[in-house]
C-alpha positions, -999 to 999 in steps of 0.1 A, spaced: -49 34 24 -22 35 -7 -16 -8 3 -53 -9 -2 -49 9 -36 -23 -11 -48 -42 -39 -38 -71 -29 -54 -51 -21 -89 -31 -56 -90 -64 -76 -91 -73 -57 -123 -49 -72 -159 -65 -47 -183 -58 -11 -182 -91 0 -196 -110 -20 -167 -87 0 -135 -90 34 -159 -127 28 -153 -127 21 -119 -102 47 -112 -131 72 -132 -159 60 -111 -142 63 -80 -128 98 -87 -165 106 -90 -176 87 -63 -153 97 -34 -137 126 -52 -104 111 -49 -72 134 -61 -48 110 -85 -13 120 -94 -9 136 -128 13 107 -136 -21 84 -138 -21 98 -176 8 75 -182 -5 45 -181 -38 50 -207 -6 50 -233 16 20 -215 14 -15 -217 -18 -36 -201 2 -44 -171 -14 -30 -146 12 -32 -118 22 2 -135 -7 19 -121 1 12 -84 33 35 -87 9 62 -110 -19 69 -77 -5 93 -52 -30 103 -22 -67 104 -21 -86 133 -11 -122 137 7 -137 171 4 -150 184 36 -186 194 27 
């Protein structure tokens, strides 16, 4: 699931555009980033940076 992340992430050159997506799937699937996601809002608009950032996802059980 993290290759599909990455992936997902490298497609994207803006960071505002994968913070969004990131945002909409956190809400959508509940998904559990690493704290170190923060790092990037503040970083360059390289978004190769955010692949390293994600750690595991999470799906609640109920």
């Amino acid at each position: 699931m993290n290759g599909f992340f990455q992936r997902f992430f490298r497609q994207h050159i803006k960071v505002k555009a994968a913070i969004e997506k990131a945002v909409n799937l956190y809400y959508s699937f509940r998904f559990c980033f690493d704290h170190r996601l923060d790092l990037i809002i503040s970083d360059t608009h390289q978004i190769e940076l955010v692949s390293i950032s994600i750690s595991t996802f999470c799906i609640d059980s109920d």
